[in-house]
mmCIF file of the N, C-alpha and C atoms, coordinates in Angstrom:
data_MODEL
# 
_entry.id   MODEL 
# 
loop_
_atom_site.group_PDB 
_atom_site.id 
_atom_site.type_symbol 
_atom_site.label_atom_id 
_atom_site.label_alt_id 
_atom_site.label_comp_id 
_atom_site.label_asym_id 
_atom_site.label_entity_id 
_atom_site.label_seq_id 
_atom_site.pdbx_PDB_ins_code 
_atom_site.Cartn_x 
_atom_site.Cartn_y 
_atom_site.Cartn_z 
_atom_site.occupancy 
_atom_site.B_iso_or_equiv 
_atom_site.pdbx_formal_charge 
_atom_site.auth_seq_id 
_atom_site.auth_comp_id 
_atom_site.auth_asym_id 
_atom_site.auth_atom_id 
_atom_site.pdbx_PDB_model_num 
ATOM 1   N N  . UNK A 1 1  ? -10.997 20.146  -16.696 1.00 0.00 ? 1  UNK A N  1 
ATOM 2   C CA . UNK A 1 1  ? -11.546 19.082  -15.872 1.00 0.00 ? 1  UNK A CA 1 
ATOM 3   C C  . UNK A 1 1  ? -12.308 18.089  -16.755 1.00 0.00 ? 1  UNK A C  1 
ATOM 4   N N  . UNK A 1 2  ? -12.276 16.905  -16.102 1.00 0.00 ? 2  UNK A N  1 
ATOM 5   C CA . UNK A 1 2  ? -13.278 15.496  -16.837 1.00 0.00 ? 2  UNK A CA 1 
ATOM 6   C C  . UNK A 1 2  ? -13.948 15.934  -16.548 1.00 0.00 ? 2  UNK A C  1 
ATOM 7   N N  . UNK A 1 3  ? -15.102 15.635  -17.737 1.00 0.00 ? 3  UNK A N  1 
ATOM 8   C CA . UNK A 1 3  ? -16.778 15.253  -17.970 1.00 0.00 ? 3  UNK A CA 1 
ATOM 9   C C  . UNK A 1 3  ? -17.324 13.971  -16.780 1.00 0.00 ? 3  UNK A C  1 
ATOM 10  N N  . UNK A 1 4  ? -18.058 13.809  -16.476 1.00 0.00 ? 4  UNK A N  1 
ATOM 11  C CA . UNK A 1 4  ? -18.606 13.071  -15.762 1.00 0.00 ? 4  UNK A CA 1 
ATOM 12  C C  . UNK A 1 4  ? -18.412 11.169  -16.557 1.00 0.00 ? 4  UNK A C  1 
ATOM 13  N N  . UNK A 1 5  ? -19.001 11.360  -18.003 1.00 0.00 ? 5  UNK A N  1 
ATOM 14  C CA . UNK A 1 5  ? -18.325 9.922   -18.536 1.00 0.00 ? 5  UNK A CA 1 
ATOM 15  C C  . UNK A 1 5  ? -17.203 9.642   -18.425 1.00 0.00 ? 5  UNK A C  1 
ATOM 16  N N  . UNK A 1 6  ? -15.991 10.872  -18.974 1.00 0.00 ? 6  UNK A N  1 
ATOM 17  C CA . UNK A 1 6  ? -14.969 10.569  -19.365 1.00 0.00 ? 6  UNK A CA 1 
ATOM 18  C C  . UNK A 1 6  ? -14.221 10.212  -17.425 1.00 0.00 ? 6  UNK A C  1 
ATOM 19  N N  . UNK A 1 7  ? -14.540 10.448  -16.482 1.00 0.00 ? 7  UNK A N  1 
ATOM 20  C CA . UNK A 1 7  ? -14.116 10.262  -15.233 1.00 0.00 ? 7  UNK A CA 1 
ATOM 21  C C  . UNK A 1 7  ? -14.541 8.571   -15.028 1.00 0.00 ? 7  UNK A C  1 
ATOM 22  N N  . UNK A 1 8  ? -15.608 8.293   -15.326 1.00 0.00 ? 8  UNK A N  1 
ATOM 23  C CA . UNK A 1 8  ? -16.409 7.107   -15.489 1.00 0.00 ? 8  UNK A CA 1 
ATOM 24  C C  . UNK A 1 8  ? -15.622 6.235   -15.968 1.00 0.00 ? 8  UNK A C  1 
ATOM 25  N N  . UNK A 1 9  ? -15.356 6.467   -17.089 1.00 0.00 ? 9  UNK A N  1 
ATOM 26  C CA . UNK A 1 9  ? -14.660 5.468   -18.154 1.00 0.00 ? 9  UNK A CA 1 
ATOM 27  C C  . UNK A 1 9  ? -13.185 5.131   -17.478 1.00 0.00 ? 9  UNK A C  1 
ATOM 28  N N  . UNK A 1 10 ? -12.538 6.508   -17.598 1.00 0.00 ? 10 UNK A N  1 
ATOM 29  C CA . UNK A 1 10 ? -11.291 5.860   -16.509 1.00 0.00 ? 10 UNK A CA 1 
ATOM 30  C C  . UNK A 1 10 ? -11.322 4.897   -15.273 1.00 0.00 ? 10 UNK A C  1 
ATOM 31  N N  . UNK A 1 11 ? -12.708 5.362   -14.611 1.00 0.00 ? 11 UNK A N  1 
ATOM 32  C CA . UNK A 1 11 ? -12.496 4.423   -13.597 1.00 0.00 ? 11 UNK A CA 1 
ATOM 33  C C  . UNK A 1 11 ? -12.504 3.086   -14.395 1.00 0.00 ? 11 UNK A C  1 
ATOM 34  N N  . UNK A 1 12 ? -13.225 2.814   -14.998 1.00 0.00 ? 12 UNK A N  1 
ATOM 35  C CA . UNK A 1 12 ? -13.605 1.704   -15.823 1.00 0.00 ? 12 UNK A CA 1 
ATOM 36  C C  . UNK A 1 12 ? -12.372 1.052   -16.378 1.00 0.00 ? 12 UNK A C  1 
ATOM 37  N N  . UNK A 1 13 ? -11.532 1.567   -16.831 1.00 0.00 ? 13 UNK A N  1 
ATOM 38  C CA . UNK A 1 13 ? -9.853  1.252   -17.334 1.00 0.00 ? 13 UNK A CA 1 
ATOM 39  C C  . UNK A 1 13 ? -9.506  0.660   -16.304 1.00 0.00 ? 13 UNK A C  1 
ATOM 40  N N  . UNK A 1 14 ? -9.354  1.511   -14.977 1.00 0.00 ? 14 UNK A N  1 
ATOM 41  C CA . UNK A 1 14 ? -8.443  0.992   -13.818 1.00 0.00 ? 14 UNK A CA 1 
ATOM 42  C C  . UNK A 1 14 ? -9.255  0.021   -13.529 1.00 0.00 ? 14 UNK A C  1 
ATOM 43  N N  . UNK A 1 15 ? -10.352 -0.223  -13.585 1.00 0.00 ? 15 UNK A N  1 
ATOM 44  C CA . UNK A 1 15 ? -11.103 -1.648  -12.758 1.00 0.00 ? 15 UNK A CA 1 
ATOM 45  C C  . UNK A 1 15 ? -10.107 -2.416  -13.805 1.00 0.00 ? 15 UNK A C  1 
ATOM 46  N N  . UNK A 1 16 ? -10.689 -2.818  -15.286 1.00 0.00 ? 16 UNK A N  1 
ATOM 47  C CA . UNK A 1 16 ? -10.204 -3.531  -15.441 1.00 0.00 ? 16 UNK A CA 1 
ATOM 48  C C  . UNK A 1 16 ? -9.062  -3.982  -15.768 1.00 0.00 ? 16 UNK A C  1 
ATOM 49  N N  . UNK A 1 17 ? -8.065  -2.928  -15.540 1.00 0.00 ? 17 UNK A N  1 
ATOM 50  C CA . UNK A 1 17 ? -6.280  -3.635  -15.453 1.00 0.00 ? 17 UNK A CA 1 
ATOM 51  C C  . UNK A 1 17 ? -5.883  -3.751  -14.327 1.00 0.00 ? 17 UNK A C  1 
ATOM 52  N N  . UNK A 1 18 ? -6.893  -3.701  -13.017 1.00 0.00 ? 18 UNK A N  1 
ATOM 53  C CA . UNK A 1 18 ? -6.637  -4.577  -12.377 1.00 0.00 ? 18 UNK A CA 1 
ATOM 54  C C  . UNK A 1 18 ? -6.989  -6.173  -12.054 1.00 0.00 ? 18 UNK A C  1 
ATOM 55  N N  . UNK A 1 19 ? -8.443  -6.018  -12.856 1.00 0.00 ? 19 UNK A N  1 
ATOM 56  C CA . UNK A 1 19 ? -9.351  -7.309  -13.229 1.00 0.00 ? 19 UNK A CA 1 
ATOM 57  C C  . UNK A 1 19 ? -8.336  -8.322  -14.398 1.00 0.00 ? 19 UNK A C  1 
ATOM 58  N N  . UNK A 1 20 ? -7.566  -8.057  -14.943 1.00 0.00 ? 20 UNK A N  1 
ATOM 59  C CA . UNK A 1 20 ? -6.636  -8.215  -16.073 1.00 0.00 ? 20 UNK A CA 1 
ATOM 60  C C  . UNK A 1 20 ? -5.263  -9.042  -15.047 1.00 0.00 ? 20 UNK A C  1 
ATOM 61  N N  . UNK A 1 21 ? -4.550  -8.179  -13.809 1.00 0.00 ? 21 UNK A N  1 
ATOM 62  C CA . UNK A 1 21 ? -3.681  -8.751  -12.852 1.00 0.00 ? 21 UNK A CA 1 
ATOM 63  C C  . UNK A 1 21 ? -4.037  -9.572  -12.168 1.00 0.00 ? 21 UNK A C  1 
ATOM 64  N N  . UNK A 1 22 ? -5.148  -9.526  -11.826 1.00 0.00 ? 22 UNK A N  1 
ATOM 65  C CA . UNK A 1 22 ? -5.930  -10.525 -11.110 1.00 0.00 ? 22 UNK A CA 1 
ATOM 66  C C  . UNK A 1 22 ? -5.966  -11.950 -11.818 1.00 0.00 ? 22 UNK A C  1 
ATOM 67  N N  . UNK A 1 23 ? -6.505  -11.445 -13.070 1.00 0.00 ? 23 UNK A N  1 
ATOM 68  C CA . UNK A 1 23 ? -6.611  -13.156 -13.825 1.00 0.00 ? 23 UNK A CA 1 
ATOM 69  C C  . UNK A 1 23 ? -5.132  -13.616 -13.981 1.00 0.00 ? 23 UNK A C  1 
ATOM 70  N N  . UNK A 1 24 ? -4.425  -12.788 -14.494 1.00 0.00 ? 24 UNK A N  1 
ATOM 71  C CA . UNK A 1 24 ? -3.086  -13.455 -14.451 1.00 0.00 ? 24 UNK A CA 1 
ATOM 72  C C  . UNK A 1 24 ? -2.277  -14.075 -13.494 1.00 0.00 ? 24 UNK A C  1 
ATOM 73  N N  . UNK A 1 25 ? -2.841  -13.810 -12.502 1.00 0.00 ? 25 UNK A N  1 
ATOM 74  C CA . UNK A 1 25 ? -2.419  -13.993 -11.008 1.00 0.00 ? 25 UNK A CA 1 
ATOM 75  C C  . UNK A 1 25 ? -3.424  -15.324 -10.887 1.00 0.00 ? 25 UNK A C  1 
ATOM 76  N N  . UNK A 1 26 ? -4.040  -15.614 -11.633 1.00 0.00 ? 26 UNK A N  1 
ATOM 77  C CA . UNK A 1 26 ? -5.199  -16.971 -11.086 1.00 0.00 ? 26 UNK A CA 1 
ATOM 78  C C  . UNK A 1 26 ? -4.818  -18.275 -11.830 1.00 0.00 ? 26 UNK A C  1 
ATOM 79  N N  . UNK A 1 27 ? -4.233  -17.484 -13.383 1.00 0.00 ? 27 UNK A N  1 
ATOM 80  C CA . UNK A 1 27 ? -3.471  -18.213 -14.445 1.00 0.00 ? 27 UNK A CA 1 
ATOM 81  C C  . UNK A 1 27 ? -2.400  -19.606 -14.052 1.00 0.00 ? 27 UNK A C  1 
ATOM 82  N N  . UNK A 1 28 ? -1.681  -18.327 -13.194 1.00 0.00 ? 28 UNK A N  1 
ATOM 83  C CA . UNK A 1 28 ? -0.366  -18.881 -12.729 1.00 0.00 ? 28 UNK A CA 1 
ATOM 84  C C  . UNK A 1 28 ? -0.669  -20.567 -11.607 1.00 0.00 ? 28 UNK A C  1 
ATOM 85  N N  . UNK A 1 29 ? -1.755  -19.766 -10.698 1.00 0.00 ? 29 UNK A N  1 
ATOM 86  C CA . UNK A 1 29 ? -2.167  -20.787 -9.577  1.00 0.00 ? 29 UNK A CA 1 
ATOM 87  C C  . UNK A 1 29 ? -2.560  -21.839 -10.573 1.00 0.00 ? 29 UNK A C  1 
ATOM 88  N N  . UNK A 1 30 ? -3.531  -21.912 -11.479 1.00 0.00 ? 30 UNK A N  1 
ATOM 89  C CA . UNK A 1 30 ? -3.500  -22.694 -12.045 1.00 0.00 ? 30 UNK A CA 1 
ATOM 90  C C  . UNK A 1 30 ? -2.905  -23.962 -12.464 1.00 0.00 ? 30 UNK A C  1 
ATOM 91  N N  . UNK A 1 31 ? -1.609  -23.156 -13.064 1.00 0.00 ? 31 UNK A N  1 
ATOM 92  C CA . UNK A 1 31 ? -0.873  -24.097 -14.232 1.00 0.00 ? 31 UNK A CA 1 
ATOM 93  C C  . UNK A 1 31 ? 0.519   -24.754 -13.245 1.00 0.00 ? 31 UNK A C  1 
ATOM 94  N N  . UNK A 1 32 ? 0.227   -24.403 -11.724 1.00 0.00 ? 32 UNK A N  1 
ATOM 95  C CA . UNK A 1 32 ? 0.855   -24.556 -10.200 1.00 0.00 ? 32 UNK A CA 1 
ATOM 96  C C  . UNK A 1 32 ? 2.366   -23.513 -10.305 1.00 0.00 ? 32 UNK A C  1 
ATOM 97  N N  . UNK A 1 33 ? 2.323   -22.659 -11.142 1.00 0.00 ? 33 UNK A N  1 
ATOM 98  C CA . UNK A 1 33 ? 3.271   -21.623 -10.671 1.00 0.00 ? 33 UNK A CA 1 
ATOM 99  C C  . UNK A 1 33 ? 3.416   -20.857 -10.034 1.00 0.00 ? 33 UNK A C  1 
ATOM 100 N N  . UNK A 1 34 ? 4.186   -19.953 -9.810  1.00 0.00 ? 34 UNK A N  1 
ATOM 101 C CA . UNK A 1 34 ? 4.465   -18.730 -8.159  1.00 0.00 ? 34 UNK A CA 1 
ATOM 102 C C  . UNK A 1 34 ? 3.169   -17.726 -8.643  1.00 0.00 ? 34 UNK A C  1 
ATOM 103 N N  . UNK A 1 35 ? 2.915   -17.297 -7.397  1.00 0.00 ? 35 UNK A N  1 
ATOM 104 C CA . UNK A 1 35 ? 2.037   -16.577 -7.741  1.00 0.00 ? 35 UNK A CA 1 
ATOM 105 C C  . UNK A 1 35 ? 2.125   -15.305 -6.508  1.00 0.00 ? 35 UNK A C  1 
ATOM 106 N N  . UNK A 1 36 ? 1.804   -14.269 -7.438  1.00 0.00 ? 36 UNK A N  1 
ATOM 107 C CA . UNK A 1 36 ? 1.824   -13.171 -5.681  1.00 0.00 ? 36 UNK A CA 1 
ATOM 108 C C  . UNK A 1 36 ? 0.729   -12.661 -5.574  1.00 0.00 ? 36 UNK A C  1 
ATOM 109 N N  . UNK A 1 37 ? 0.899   -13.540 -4.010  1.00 0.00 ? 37 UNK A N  1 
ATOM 110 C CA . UNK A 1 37 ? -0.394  -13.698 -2.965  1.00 0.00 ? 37 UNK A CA 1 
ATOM 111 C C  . UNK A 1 37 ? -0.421  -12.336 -2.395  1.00 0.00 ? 37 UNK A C  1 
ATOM 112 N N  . UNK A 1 38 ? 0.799   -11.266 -2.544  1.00 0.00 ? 38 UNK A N  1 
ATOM 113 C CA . UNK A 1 38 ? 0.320   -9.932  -1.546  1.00 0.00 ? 38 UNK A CA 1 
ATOM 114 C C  . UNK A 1 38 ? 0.040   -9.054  -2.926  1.00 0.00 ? 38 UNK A C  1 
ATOM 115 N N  . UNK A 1 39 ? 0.007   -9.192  -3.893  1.00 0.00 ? 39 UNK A N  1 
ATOM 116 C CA . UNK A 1 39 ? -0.696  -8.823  -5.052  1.00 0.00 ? 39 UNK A CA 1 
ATOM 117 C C  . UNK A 1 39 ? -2.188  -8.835  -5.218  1.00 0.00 ? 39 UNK A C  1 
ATOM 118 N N  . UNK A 1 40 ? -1.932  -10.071 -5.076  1.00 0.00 ? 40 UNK A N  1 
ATOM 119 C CA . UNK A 1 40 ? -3.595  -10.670 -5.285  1.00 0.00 ? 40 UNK A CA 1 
ATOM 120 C C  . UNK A 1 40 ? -4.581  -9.498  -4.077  1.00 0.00 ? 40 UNK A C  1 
ATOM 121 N N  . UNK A 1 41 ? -4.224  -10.233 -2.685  1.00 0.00 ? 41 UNK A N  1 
ATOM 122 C CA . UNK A 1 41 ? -4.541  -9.463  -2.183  1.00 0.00 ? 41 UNK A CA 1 
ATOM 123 C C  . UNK A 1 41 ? -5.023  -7.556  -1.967  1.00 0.00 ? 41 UNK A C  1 
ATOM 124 N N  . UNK A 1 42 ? -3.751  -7.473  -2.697  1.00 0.00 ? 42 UNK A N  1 
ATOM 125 C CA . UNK A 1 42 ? -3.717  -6.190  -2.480  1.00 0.00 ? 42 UNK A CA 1 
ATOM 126 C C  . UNK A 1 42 ? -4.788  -5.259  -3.323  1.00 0.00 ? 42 UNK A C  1 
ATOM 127 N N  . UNK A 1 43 ? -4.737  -6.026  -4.821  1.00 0.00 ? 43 UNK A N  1 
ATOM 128 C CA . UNK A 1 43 ? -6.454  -6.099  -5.592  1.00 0.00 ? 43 UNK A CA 1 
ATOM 129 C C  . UNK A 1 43 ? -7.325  -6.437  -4.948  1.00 0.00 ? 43 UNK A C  1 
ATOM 130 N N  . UNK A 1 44 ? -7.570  -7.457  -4.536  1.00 0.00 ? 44 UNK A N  1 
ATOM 131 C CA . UNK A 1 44 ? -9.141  -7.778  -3.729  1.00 0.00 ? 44 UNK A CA 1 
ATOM 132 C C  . UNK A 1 44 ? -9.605  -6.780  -2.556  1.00 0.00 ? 44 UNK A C  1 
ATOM 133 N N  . UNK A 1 45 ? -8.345  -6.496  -1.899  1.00 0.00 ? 45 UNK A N  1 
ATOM 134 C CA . UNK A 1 45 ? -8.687  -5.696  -0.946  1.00 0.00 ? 45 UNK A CA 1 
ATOM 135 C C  . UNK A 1 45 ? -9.271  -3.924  -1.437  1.00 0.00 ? 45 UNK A C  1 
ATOM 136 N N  . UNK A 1 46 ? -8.510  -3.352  -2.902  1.00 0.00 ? 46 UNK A N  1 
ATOM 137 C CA . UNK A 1 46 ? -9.234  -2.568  -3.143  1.00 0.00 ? 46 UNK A CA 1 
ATOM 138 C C  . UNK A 1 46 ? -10.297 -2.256  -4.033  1.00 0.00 ? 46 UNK A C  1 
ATOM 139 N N  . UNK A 1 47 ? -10.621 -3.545  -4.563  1.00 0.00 ? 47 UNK A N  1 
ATOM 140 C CA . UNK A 1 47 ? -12.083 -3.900  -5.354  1.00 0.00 ? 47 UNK A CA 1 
ATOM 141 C C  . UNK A 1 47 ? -12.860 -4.162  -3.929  1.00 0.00 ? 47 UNK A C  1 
ATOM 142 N N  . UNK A 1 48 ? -12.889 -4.295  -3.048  1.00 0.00 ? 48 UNK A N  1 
ATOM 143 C CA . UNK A 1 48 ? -13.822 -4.772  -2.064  1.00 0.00 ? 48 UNK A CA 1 
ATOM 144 C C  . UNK A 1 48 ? -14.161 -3.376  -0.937  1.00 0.00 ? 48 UNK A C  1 
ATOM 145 N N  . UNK A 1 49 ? -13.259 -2.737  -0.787  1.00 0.00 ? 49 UNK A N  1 
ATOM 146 C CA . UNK A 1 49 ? -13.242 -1.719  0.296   1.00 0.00 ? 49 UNK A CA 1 
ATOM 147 C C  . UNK A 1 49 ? -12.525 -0.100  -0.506  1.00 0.00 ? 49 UNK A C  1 
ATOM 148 N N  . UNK A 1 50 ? -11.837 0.234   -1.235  1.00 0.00 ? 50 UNK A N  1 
ATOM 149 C CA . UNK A 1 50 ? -11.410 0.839   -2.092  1.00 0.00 ? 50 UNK A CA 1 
ATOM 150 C C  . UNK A 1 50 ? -12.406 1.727   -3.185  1.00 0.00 ? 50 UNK A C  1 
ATOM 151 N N  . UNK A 1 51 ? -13.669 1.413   -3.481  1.00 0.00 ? 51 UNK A N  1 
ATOM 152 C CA . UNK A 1 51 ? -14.219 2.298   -4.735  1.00 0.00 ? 51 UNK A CA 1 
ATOM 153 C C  . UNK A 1 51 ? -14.141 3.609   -4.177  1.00 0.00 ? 51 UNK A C  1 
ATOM 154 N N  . UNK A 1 52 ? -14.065 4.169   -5.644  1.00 0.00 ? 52 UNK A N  1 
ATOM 155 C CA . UNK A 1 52 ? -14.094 5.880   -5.751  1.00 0.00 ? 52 UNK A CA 1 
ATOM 156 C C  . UNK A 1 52 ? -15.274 6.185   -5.606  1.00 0.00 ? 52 UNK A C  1 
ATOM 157 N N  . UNK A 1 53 ? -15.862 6.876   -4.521  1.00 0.00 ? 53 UNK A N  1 
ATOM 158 C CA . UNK A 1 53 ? -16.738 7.240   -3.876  1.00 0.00 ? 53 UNK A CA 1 
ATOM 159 C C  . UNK A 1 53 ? -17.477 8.168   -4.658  1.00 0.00 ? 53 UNK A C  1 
ATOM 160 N N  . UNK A 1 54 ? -17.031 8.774   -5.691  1.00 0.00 ? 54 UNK A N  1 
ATOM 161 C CA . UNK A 1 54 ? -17.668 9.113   -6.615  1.00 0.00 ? 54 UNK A CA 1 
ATOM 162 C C  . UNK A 1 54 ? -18.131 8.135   -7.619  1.00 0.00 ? 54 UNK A C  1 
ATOM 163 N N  . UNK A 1 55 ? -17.626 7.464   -7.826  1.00 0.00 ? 55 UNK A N  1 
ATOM 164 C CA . UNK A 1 55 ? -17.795 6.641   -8.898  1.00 0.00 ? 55 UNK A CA 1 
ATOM 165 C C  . UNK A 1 55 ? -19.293 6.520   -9.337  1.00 0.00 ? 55 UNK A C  1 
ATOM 166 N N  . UNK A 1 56 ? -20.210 5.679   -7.582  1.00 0.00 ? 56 UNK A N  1 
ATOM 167 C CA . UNK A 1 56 ? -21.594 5.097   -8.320  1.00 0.00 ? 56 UNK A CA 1 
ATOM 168 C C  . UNK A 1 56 ? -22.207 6.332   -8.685  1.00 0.00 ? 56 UNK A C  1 
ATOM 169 N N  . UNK A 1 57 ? -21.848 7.873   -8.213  1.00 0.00 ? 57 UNK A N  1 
ATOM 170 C CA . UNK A 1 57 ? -22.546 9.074   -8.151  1.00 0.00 ? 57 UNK A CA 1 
ATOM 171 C C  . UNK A 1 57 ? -22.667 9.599   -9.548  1.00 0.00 ? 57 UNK A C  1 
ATOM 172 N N  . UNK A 1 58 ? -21.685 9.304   -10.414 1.00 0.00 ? 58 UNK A N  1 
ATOM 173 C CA . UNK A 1 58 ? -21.233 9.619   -11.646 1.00 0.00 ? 58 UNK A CA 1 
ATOM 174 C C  . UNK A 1 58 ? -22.132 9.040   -12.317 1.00 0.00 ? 58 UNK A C  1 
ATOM 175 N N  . UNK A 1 59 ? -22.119 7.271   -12.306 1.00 0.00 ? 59 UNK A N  1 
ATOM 176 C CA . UNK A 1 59 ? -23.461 6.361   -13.197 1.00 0.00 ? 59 UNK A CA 1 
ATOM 177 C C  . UNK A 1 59 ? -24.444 6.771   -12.684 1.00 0.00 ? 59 UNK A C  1 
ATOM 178 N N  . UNK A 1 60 ? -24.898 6.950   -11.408 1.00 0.00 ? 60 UNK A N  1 
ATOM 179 C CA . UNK A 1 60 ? -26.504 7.767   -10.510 1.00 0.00 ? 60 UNK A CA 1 
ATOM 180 C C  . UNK A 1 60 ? -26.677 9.032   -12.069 1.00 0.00 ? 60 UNK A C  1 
ATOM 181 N N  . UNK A 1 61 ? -26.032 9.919   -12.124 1.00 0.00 ? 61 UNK A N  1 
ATOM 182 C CA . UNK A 1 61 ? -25.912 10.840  -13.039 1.00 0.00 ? 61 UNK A CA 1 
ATOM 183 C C  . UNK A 1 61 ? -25.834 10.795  -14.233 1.00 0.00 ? 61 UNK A C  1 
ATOM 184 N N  . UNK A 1 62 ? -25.391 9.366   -14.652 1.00 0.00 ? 62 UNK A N  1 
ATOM 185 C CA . UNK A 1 62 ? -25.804 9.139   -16.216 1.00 0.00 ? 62 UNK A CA 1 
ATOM 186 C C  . UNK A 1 62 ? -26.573 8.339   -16.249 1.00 0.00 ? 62 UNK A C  1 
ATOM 187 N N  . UNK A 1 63 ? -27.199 7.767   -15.679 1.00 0.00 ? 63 UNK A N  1 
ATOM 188 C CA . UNK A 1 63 ? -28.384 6.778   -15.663 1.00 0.00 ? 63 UNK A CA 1 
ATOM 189 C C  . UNK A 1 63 ? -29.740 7.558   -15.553 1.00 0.00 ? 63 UNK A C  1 
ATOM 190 N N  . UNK A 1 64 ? -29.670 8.886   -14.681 1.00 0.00 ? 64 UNK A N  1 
ATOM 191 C CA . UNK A 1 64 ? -30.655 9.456   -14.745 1.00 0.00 ? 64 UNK A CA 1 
ATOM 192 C C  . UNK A 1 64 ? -30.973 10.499  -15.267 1.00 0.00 ? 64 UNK A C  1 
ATOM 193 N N  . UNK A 1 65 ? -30.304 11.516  -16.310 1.00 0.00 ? 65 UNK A N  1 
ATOM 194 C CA . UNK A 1 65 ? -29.597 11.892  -17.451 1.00 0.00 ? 65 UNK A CA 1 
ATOM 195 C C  . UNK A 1 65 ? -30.686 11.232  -18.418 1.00 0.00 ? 65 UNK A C  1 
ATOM 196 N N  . UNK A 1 66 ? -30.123 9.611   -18.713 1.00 0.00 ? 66 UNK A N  1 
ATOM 197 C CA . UNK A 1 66 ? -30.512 9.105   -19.745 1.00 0.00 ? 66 UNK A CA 1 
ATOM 198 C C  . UNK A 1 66 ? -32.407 8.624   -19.585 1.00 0.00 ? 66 UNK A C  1 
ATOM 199 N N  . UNK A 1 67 ? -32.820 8.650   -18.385 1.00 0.00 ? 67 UNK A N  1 
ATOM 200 C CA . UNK A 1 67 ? -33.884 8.564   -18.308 1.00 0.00 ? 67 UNK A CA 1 
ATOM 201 C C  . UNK A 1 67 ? -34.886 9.959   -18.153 1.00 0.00 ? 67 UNK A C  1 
ATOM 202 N N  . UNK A 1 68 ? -34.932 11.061  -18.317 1.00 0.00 ? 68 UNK A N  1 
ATOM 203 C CA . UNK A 1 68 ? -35.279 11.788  -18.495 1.00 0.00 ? 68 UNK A CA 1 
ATOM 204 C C  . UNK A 1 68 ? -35.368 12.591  -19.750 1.00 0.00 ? 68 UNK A C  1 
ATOM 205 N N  . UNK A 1 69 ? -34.368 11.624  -20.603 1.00 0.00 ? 69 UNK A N  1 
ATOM 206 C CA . UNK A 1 69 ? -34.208 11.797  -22.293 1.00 0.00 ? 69 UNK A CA 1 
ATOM 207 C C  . UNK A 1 69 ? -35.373 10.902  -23.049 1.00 0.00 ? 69 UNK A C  1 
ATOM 208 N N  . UNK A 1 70 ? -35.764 9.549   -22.355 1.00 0.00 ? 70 UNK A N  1 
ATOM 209 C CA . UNK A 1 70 ? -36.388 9.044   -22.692 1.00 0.00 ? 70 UNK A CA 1 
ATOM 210 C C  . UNK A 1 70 ? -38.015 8.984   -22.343 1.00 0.00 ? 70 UNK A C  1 
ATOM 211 N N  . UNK A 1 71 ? -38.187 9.962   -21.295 1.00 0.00 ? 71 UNK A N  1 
ATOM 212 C CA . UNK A 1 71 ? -39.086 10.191  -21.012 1.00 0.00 ? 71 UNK A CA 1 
ATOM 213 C C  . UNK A 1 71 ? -39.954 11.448  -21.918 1.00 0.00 ? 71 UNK A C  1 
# 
């Protein structure tokens, strides 16, 4: 099983290759080429309603981890 970072970090990958489709998808609108709108969507909709419900629990856990080191 993942470590609590190493679960972290992946999420962290998938944010940003989807943050990565996204821009490319903004690129296109841009420069007035096709662009897919049920793409786009389909990112926004799971950056907005979609997080891994573990996720903030994981940083809760290394954030407070790291403050009890420094204390």
């Amino acid at each position: 099983m993942n470590s609590t970072p190493e679960k972290l970090h992946e999420d962290h990958r998938n944010i940003a290759k989807l943050l990565i489709l996204l821009d490319m998808q903004a690129e296109k609108l841009k420069v007035g080429e096709y662009s897919d709108y049920q793409l786009i969507t389909d990112i926004l909709h799971y950056l907005v309603n979609c997080p891994n419900p573990h996720h903030y629990h994981h940083e809760d856990l290394i954030f407070n981890t790291l403050k009890k080191k420094r204390s």
